[in-house]
Every structure is written in C-alpha cells, then in structure tokens.
C-alpha positions as CSV (number, residue, x, y, z in Angstrom):
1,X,0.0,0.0,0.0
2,X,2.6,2.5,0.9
3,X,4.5,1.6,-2.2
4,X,0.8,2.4,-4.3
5,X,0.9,5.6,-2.5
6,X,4.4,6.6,-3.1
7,X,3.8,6.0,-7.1
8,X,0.7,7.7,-7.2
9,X,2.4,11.0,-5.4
10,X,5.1,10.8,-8.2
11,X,2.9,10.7,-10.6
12,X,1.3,13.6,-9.8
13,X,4.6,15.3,-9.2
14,X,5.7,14.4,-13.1
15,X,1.7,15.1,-14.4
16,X,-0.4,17.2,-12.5
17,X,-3.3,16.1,-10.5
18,X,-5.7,16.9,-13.7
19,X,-3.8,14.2,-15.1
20,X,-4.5,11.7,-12.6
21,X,-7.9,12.1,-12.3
22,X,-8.0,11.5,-16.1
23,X,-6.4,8.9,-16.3
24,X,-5.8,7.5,-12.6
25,X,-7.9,4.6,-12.6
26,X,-6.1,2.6,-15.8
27,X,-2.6,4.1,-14.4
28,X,-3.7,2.6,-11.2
29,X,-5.2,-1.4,-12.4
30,X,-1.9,-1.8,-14.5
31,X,0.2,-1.3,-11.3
32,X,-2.0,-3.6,-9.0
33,X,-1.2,-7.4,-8.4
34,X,-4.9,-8.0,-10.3
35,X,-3.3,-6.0,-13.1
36,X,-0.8,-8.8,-13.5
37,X,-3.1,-11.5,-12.7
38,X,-4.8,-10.1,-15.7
39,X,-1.6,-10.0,-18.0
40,X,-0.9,-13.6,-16.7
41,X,-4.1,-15.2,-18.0
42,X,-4.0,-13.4,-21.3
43,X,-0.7,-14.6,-21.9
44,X,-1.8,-18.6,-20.7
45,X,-5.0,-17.5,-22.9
46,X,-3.1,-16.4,-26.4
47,X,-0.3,-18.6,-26.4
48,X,-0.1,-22.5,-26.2
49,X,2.1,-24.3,-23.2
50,X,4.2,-27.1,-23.5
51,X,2.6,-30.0,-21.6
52,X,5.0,-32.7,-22.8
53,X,7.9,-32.7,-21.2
54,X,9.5,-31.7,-18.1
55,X,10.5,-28.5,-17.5
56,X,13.4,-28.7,-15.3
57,X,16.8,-30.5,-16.1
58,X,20.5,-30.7,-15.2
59,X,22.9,-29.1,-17.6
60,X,26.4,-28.4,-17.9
61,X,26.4,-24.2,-17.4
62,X,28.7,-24.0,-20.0
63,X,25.9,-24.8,-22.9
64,X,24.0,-21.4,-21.8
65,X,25.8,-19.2,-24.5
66,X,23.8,-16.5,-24.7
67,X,22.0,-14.0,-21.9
68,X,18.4,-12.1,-23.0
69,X,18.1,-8.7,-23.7
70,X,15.3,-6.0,-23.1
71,X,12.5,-6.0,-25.8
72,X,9.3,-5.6,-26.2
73,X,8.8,-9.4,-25.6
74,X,10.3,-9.1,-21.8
75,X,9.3,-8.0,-18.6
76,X,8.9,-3.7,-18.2
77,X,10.2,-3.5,-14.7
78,X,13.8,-4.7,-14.9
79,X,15.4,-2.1,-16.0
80,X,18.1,-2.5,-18.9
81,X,17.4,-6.4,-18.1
82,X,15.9,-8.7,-20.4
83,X,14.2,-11.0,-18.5
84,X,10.8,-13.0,-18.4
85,X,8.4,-13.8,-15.4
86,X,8.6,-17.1,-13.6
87,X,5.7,-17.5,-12.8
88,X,3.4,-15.5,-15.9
89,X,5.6,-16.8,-18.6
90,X,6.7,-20.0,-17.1
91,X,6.3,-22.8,-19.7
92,X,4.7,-20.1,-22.9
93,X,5.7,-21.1,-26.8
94,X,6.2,-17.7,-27.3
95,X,6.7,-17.0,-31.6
96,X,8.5,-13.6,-32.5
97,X,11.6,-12.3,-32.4
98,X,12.0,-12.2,-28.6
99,X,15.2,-14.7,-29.1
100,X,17.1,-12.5,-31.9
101,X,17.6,-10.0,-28.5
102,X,20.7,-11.9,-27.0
103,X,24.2,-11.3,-26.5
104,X,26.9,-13.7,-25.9
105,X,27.1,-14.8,-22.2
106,X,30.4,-13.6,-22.0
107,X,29.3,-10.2,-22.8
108,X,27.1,-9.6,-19.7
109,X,28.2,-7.3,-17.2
110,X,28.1,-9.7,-14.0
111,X,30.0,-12.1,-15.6
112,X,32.6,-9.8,-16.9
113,X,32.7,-8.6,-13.6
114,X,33.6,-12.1,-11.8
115,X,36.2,-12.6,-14.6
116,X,38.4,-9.7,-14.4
117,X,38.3,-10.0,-10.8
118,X,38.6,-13.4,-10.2
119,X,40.8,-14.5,-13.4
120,X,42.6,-11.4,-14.7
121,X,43.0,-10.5,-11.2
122,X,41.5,-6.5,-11.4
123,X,40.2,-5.1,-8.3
124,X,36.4,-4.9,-8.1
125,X,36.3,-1.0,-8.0
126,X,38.4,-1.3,-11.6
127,X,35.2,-3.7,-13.6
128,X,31.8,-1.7,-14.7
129,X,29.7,-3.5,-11.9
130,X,32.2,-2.9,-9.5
131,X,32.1,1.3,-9.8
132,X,27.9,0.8,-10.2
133,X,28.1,-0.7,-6.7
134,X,30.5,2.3,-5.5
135,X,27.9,4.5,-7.1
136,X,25.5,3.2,-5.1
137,X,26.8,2.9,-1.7
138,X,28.3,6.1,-2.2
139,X,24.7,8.2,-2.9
140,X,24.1,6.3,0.3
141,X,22.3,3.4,-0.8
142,X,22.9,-0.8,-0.2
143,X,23.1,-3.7,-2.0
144,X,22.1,-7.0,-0.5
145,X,21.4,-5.5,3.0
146,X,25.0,-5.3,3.6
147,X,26.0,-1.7,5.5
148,X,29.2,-1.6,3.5
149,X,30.6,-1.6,-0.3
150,X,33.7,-4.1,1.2
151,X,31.2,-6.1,3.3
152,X,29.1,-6.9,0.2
153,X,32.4,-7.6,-1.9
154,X,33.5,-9.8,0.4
155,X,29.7,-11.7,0.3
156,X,30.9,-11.9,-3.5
157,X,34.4,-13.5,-2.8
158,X,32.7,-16.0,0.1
159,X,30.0,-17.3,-2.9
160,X,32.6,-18.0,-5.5
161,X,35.1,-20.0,-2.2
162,X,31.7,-21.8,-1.8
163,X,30.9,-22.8,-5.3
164,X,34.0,-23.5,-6.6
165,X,34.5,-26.0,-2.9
166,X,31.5,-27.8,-3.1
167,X,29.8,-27.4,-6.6
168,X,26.3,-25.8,-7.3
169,X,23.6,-26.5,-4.0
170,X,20.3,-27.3,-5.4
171,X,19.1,-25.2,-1.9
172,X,20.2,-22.0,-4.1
173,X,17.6,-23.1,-6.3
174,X,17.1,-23.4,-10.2
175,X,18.7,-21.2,-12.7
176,X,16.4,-19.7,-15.3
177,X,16.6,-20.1,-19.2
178,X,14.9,-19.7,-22.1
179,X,15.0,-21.8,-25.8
180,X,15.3,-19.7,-28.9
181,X,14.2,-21.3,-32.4
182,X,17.2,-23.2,-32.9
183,X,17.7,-25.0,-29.2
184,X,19.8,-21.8,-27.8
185,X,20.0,-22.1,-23.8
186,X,19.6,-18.0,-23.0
187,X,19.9,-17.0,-19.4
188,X,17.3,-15.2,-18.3
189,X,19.9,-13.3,-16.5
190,X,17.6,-14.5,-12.6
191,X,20.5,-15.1,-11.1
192,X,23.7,-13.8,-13.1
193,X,25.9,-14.2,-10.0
194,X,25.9,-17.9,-9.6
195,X,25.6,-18.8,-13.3
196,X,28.9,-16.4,-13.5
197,X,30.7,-18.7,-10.9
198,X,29.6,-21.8,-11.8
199,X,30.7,-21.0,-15.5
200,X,34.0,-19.3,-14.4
201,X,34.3,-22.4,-11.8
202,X,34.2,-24.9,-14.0
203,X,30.9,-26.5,-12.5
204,X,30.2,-29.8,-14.3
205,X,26.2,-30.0,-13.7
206,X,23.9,-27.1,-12.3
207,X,19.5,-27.8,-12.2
208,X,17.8,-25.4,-14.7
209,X,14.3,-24.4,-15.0
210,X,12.9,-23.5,-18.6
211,X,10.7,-20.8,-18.8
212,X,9.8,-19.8,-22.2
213,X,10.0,-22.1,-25.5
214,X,10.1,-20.4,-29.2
215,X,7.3,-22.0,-31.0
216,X,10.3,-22.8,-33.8
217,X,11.8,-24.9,-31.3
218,X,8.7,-26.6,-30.0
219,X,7.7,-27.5,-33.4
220,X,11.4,-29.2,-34.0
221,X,11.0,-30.8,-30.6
222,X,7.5,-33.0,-31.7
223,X,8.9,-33.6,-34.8
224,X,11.4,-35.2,-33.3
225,X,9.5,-37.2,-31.1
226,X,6.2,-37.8,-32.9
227,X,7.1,-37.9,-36.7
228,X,5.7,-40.9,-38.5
229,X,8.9,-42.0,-40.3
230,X,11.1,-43.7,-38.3
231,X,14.1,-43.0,-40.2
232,X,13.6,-39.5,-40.1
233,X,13.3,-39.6,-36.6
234,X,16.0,-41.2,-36.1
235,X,17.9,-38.9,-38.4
236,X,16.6,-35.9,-36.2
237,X,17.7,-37.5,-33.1
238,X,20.9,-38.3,-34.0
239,X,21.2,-34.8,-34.6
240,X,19.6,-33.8,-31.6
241,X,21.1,-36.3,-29.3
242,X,22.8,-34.0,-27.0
243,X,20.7,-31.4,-26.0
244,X,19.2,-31.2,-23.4
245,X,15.4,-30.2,-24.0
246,X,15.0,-33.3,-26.2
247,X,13.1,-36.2,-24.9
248,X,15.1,-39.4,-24.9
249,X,12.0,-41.8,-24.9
C-alpha cells in the first residue's frame, strides 16, 4: 500500500493532479497485483504451453551461450534487463523475435565482472559493476542488506570459495533459461551471480528451469518425437542427441 501511495504522489509530481484524475484509474489497475493477474491469463490464454515434457533438467552451465536482452517481448520493470516472469511466462511457446535479443554470455556485465576479478585479477572498484556498486553505496544506498561496499564484496568472494568447494547446492535453487528457435540455452539473467561462478568455476552439472520455448523450437521438438517416419526420426535424433530439452523416450 505505501509503495501504491508513493507512485501515485510521483505521478502527480511528473503530471499534474488533472492528469490523474483523467487517467488514474487505468494508471492505477496496470500497477495492481490484479493488473498482473490479468496480463498472466492473457498470456496462458493467447499462447499454447508445452505440456509434454518436463521443465526442469541438469545441464552443464557452459551450454548457456547467450544471456536475454530488453524488448518488447520481456518484462517492463527490470530495468536495462531482459528478463521473463517465472511465474506468468513459465512454460509459454512464445513465436517472435523475442530470441534474436541476446548477446553472448560472456558479454554480460556480471559475468565480466567475476572474470576480471577473479581471473585477470583486477580489483572490483576497476570492472563496470564494480564502480555501479561504488555509485550506489556512495549516494548512500545498499546492495544485499550489507552496510558496506567491502562487506558486500567480500559476500561476492565467500560465494565464488563456496561454489568452486563444493559445486552448485540445489538449496540456491534453479537457474532460469529460455530456448530460442534453434535449441539456444539464453539466461534469463535470474540469477547472473551464480551462473557467473559456476561458469567461471568450472561447475560440471547445475539444475535449470525452462521458462519460455520459441514455438520454432517446440515444433522441432514433436517432430522429433512424434514424426511418422522412423528413419527421419532417427535422423533428427541423432542430430539432436545431445541437448538437453530433447526427450530421450
């Protein structure tokens, strides 16, 4: 509620209260939890769900090659971040160009981060996240709840001791990813820090969860598995063998 309250007062700050009257109610559903309820079932309503397989898997973190970027496709409220929802998009055949808006993994700031630091040896302060967190802490703001710019660097260094030690924990949960038209694994940059390490770590096998499939890929996927001929499918599978998203039965 307080949140709700704070928005609306900026709004009339940036429009005038004319403007809010006007148009307050609309402004006000789309920024409501029923206003993503709403999004949620017209996405699960205009776009089919895959049904057939599981949507969780182990992979080595070195297949996911590309990160997502920010388009119209993606969530609105994470920033420069391409990302989709867990939960509203979780599962969607989504068609479109959503998957042409990637980079390579090694491109993405988090990771380039934990490599110069941890590989080419630079300090923190000397990478482009590292002087965004300075920035932040030093207009008086935190990261992570820790008080300090060192005491949150020093949370970084303790997660890539404990990764690197004892390998990827299931407890820190499933890492996000997304399947472009031609079986691309994209991050969908959830949780950068620990696919960073485990890539940088060498990590042999980390759990992923898949949340959106391009209908391209889904299409390749039942041919593959339902196609009459069975040399063709063979053919296809032999192709296929290896990744992941590909039903062995």
């Amino acid at each position: 509620m307080e949140s709700t309250i704070i928005k609306i007062i900026g709004k009339i700050e940036r429009d005038g209260f004319i403007s809010l009257l006007v148009n307050g109610p609309i402004w006000l559903l789309r920024r409501t939890k029923l206003a993503k309820q709403l999004r949620r079932y017209q996405l699960r309503a205009r776009y089919a769900t895959a049904t057939d397989t599981a949507n969780t898997f182990y992979i080595n973190p070195s297949s996911i090659n590309f990160h997502l970027l920010k388009s119209r496709y993606t969530r609105r409220d994470c920033g420069e971040i391409g990302r989709f929802h867990h939960k509203y998009h979780s599962k969607l055949i989504l068609p479109g160009k959503w998957d042409v808006y990637k980079d390579p993994i090694e491109s993405e700031l988090i990771y380039r981060a934990y490599r110069r630091h941890f590989k080419d040896g630079l300090s923190w302060d000397r990478t482009e996240y590292g002087s965004q967190i300075h920035r932040i802490y030093q207009r008086g703001g935190t990261r992570k709840g820790y008080s300090t710019v060192e005491d949150y660097f020093r949370s970084r260094e303790r997660l890539y001791k404990k990764i690197g030690n004892e390998g990827y924990n299931p407890e820190f949960g499933r890492i996000n990813i997304n399947i472009g038209r031609n079986g691309e694994l994209i991050s969908n940059n959830d949780v950068r820090h620990r696919l960073a390490i485990c890539n940088l770590s060498g990590i042999d096998q980390i759990p992923v969860k898949v949340i959106v499939r391009h209908k391209r890929w889904q299409k390749i996927r039942k041919e593959v598995t339902k196609t009459d001929s069975i040399t063709e499918s063979a053919t296809q599978k032999t192709a296929l063998a290896d990744h992941p998203d590909i039903p062995t039965n």
